[in-house]
N, C-alpha and C positions, 0 to 999 in steps of 0.2 A: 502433397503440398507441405505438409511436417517435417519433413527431411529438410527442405530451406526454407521455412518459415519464420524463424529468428532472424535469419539474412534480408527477408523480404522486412520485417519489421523493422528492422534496424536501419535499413535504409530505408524507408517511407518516414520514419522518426527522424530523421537526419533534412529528408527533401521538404517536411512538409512542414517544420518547425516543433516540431513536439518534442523532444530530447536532442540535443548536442553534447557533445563530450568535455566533460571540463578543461578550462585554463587548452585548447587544441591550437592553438598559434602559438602555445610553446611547448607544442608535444601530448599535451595530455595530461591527468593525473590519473593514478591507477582507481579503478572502482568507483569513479565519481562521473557527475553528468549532472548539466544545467538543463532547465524544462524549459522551451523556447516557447514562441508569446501564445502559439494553439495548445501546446501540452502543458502549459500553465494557469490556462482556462479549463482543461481536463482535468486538472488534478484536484481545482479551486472548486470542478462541480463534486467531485468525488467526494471531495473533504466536508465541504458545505452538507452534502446528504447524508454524509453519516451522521453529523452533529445534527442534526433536522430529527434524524430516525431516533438517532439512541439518547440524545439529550431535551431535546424543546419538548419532542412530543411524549416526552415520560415525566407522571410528575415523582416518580422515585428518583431521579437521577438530577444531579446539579453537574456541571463544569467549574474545570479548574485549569488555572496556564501556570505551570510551576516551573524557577530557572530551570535552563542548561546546567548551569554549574552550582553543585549543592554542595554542602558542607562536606568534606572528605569521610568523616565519621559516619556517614548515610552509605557508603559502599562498603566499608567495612560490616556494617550490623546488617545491608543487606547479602551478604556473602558473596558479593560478586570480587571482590578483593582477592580470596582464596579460593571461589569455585568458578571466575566467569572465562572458562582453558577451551581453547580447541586444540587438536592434537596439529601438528606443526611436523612435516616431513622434510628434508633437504634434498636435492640431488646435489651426490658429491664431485657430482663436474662443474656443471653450471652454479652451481648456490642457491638456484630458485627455490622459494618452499613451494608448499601443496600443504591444503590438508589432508591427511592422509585416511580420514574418511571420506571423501570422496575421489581421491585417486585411487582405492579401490573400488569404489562403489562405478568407476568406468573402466577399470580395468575387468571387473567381472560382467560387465553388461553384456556380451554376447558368450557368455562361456555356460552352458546347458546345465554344469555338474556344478555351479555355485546360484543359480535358478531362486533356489529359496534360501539363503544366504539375505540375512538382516545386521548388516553394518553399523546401522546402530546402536547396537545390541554390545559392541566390541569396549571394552577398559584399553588403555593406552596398550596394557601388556600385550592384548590379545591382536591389535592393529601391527603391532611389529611381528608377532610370532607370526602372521600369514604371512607380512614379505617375506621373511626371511622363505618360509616353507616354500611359497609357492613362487620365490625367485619374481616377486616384482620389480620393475623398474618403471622408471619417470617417463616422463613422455618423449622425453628425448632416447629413450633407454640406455640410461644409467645405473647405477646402483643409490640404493637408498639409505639415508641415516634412518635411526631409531628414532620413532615419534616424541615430542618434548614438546609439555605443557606451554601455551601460549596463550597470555591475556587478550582480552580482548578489549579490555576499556584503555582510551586514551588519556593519559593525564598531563598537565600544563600547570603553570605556577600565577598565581596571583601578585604584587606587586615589583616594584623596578630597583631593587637594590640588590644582589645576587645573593648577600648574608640573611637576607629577610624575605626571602621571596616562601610564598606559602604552597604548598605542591594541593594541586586539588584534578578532578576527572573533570573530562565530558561526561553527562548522562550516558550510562548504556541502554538506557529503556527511562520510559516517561512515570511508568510506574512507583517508583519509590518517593517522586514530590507527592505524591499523593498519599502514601503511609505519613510522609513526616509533615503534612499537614492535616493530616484527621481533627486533629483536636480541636484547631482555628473553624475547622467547615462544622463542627459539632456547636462550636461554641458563639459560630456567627449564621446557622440559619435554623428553620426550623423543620429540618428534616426527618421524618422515623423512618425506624428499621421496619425492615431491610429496606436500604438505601444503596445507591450506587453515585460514584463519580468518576468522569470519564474526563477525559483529554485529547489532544493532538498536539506535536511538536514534534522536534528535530529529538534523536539521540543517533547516540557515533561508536562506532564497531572496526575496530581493527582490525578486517576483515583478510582472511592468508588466499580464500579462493576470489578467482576472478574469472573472465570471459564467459558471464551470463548475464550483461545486461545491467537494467536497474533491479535485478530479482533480490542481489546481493550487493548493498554500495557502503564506503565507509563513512558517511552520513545520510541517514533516511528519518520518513516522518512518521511517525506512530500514533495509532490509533487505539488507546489504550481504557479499560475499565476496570473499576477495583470497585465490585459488589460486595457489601458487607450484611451482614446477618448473625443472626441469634443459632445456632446449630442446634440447641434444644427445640427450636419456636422451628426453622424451617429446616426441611430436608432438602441438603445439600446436592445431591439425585437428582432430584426434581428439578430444584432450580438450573443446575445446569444444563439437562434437558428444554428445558424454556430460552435457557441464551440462543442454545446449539439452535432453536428452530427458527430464533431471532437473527441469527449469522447469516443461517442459508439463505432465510428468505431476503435477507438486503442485497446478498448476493445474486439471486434468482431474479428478483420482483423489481430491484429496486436498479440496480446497474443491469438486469437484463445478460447474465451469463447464462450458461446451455448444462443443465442440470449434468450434463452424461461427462462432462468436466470439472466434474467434482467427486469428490468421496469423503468420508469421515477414516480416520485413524487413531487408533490408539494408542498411547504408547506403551512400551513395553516398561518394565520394574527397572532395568537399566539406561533407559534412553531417559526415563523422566527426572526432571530436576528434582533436588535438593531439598526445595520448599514445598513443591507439591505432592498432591494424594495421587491425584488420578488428571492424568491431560488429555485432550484430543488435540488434533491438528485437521482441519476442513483443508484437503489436498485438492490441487487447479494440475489438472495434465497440460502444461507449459511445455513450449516446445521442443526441450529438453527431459521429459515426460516429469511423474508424478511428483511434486515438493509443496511443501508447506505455502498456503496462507494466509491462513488465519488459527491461530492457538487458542484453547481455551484450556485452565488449568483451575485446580480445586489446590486455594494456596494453604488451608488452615488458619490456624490464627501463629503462624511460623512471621511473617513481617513487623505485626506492630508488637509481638513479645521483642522481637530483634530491636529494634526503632527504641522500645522502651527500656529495655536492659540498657544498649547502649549510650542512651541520653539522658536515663535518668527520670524522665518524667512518661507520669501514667498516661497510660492510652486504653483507659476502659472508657465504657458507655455502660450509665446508670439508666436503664427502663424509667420514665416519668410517674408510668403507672404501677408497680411493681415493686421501682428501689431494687432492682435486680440486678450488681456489676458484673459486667462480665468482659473480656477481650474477644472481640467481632471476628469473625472468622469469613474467607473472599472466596467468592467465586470472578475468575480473570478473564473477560476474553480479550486478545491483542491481538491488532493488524497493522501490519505497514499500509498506510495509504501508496505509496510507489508501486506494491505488488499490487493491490487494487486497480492502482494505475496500469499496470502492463496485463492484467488479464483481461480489461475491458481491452486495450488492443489485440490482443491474441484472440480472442471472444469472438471479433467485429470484423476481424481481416476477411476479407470473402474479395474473391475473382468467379468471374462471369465472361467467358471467352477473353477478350482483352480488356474487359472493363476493373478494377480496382478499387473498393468503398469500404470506406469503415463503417460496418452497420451497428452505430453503436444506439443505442436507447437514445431518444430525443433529448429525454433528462439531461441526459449528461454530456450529449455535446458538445464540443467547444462554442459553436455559433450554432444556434438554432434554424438561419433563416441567411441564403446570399440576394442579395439585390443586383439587379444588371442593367445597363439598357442594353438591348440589341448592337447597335453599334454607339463607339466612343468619340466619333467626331462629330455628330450630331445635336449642337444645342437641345433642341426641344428634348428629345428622346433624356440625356444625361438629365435636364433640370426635373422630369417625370420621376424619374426615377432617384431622383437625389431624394425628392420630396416623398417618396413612397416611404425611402430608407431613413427616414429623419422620424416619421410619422411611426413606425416599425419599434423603432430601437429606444422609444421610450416605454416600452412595454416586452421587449425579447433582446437578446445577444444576437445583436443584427451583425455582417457583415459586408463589406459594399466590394464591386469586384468589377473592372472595367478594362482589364488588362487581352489582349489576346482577341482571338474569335469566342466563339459562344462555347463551342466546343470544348477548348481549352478550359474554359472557365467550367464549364457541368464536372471535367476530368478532376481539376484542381479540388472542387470542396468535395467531390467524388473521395476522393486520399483524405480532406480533413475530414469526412465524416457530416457536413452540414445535409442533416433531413431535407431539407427545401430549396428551393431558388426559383426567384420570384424573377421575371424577366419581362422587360419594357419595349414594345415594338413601337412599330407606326399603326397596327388596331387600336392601340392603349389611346392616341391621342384621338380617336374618331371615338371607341365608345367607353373609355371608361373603365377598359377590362385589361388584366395580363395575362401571360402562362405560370403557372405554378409546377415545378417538375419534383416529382417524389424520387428521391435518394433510391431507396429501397428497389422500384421497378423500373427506375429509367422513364416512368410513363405522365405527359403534362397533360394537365386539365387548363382550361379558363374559368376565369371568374372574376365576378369585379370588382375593382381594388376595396369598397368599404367590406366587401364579406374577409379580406387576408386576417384582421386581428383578433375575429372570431375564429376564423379556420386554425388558425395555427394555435391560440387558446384549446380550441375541443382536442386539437391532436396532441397538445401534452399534458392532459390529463390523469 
């Protein structure tokens, strides 16, 4: 099933509402995609559970929602200005780019004698000298330009008069409102170190690779945290050990992914960034195999020295107890909530002879719970059951479903993924009781209707 498994995805996200392709009634946009009304109840659980896990229930950790568009001076002192390049390939027929670490990194996928070959690992120089050597070409096979630095942040102008308009970026990452409000969150709650504050929002990547989906889009939601600490007081080791087991487990425990699709990586002295000591990536075998999820990186205290060179004002923290200044030094972990999003699908996709269901964790759900009556021309039966679902949905993300045969209907939230479906006969109006059918095994119990708010309470637990 891996070999067309992206395909099966892709079209079950298209039939069943959970991804559409951007602006597609006038073609498309490249690398982008709307979350339709089921996969934008996925995403909202996705998002909601992180902020649950790594913010409410920590009292180290505060939230912060910082613009989109920050001061142009904020990309510069974070070096994304001068360091934020992918390498950028041409074919000299067509024009299309690539980047050209990944058009080798498929052009070597099945060739035995580039096996342990880490692309990675390559400086721009060394990404041309294999084409040249080993005579790559595009996929069309063509011949290839010399790789050339390619930005990756977007930038756009602030006011309407063409002499006065002010040039500023989209965020590349969520991270940096959070260096360039340290001081405000220092000086308006009362947090100690080590402390963390984390986020979610949009940032935008100009992104050269395409046809993977939402793995890679040129606007995603990030999931981002900037842990700060004493480097004297804690060992930075440690603590990132403690995120790392904090990752998996939200991963494992909490969205219910399959441990054996997962790994930890580290990166190599030339793969890792600029700012950082030492990074991992927690890597998902997507259906395209092994790529990054989730990063965690050891940033130093490289951001708010930047932040504070460039602005001018200090970004130390005086210990209360102590009188000891010093510049905080971060431990990062960052994820795209959208890759989250697509490996709980990838996760969940299961066939069963002709049967179809996303088994995704109750939690995260789009609808917990579908309602039906047996049949839909039936007064009594439809008002039973309206009332079950009225009764239901002030306590769960109920669904109501009356379309089709029954059949249809178990197939239909079978594809959304709904755990339950609660279903209204003509025993419901003699004793009081309906069918309850589990997602999971296909297999209905009865029971009657006042035990449904308990039972589905104890099953998501």
């Amino acid at each position: 099933m891996k070999d067309n498994l992206m395909e099966k995805i892709v079209s079950l996200c298209k039939r069943r509402g959970f991804v559409f392709p951007t602006s597609e009634i006038y073609g498309g946009l490249i690398s982008s995609y709307d979350y339709g009304p089921v996969g934008a109840a996925l995403i909202r659980n996705i998002r909601n559970l992180w902020w649950k896990e790594f913010i409410e229930r920590r009292d180290d950790m505060v939230g912060l929602d910082s613009q989109i568009i920050l001061h142009p001076r904020t990309w510069e002192a974070s070096g994304h200005v001068a360091n934020f390049n992918e390498p950028m390939i041409e074919d000299k027929k067509t024009n299309k780019r690539y980047r050209a670490d990944h058009l080798i990194e498929n052009w070597i996928k099945d060739k035995e004698q580039f096996a342990d070959l880490v692309v990675e690992n390559f400086t721009f120089e060394e990404m041309g000298k294999f084409i040249i050597d080993n005579k790559v070409k595009s996929p069309e096979g063509n011949d290839l330009s010399s790789p050339k630095k390619f930005n990756q942040l977007f930038n756009t102008s602030i006011g309407v008069i063409e002499d006065a308009k002010f040039e500023v970026y989209l965020r590349g990452e969520t991270a940096q409102g959070i260096f360039s409000d340290f001081k405000n969150i220092l000086d308006s709650t009362r947090i100690k170190f080590p402390f963390g504050v984390g986020q979610i929002g949009k940032s935008f990547r100009n992104e050269i690779t395409t046809g993977q989906f939402v793995f890679r889009t040129l606007e995603f939601e990030q999931a981002e945290i900037e842990y700060f600490f004493d480097p004297e007081v804690s060992d930075w080791e440690k603590l990132m050990d403690e995120w790392k087991l904090q990752m998996i487990s939200f991963v494992t425990k909490v969205l219910g992914i399959k441990n054996e699709n997962l790994r930890w990586r580290r990166h190599t002295d030339k793969e890792r960034s600029h700012y950082s000591k030492d990074t991992y990536d927690l890597d998902y075998n997507y259906p395209f195999g092994w790529k990054e999820l989730w990063g965690i990186a050891y940033r130093t205290d490289y951001d708010l020295k930047q932040h504070a060179q460039f602005s001018g004002v200090e970004l130390n923290y005086r210990d209360p107890i102590t009188n000891k200044v010093f510049i905080p030094h971060v431990i990062e972990p960052a994820v795209g909530i959208n890759r989250l999003f697509f490996i709980t699908l990838c996760d969940a996709y299961t066939e069963e002879g002709d049967r179809i269901f996303l088994k995704f964790n109750p939690k995260i759900a789009p609808y917990k719970v579908a309602v039906f009556p047996l049949v839909a021309n039936k007064p009594e039966l439809v008002s039973k059951a309206r009332r079950i679902y009225e009764d239901l949905k002030e306590k769960l993300v109920v669904t109501w479903d009356d379309r089709g045969n029954i059949g249809k209907r178990y197939y239909s939230q079978d594809e959304i993924g709904t755990p339950w479906c609660v279903t209204v006969d003509y025993q419901t109006l003699e004793d009081e009781t309906v069918t309850v059918r589990d997602r999971d095994t296909a297999t209905q119990i009865r029971m009657p209707i006042s035990d449904l708010d308990s039972y589905f309470q104890n099953k998501l637990k």
